[in-house]
Each structure stands twice: as structure tokens, then as C-alpha cells.
C-alpha positions as CSV (number, residue, x, y, z in Angstrom):
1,X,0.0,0.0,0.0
2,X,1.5,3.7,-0.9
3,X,1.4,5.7,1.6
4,X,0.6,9.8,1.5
5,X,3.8,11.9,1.1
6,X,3.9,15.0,3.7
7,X,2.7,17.7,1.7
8,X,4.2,21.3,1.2
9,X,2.1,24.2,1.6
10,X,2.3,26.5,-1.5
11,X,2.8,29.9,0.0
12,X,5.1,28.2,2.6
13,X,7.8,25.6,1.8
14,X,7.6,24.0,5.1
15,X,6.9,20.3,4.6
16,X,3.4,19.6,6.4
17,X,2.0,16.5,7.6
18,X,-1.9,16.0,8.1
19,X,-3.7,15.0,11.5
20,X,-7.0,13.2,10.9
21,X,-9.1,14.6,14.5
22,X,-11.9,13.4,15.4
23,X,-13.9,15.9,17.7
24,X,-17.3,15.9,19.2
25,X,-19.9,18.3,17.0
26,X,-20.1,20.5,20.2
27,X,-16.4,21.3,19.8
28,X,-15.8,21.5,16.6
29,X,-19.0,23.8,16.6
30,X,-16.8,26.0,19.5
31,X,-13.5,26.0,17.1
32,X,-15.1,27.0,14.1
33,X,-17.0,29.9,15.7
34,X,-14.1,30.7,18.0
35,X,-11.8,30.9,14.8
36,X,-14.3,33.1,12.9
37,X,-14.3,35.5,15.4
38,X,-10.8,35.5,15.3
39,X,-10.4,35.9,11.5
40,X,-8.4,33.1,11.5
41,X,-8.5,29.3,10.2
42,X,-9.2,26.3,12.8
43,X,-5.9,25.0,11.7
44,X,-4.1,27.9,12.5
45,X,-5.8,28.0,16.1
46,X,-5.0,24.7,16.7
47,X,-1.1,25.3,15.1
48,X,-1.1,28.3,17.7
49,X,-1.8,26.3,21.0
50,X,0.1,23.5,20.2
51,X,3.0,25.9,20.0
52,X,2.1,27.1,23.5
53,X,3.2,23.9,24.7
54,X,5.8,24.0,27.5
55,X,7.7,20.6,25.5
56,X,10.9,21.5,23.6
């Protein structure tokens, strides 16, 4: 079986990998809203707080 390659954002040449998540409607629901209001994607929300992380 072939697997996906990492892909490469085409504005940014950073090699990206994708994260399947699976999240409850309710919170999905909150992320989408929460980004909106932000004017920002959910995957840039998420990218954000995960580089917030205390881990080196």
C-alpha cells in the first residue's frame, strides 16, 4: 500500500504532515465559531496552542 507523502504548503515551503481529528460536534462547533471570530482558520488555532506547549 502507498502511503501519502507529507505535503508542502504552496505559500510556505515548510513540509506539512496532516492530522486526521476526530472531535465531538459540540467542539468543533466551538472551534469554528471561535476561529471566525478570530479571523483566522481552525488549523491555525490549533497550530497556535500547540506551539504554546511547555515541550521543547
Amino acid at each position: 500500500m502507498l502511503r501519502k507523502q507529507p505535503s508542502k504548503d504552496k505559500t510556505n515551503k515548510e513540509i506539512k504532515k496532516n492530522l486526521p481529528v476526530r472531535l465531538p460536534i459540540e467542539l468543533h462547533k466551538k472551534l469554528k465559531i471561535y476561529a471566525a471570530k478570530q479571523g483566522k482558520t481552525m488549523v491555525e488555532i490549533v497550530i497556535e496552542q500547540i506551539e504554546k506547549l511547555p515541550l521543547k
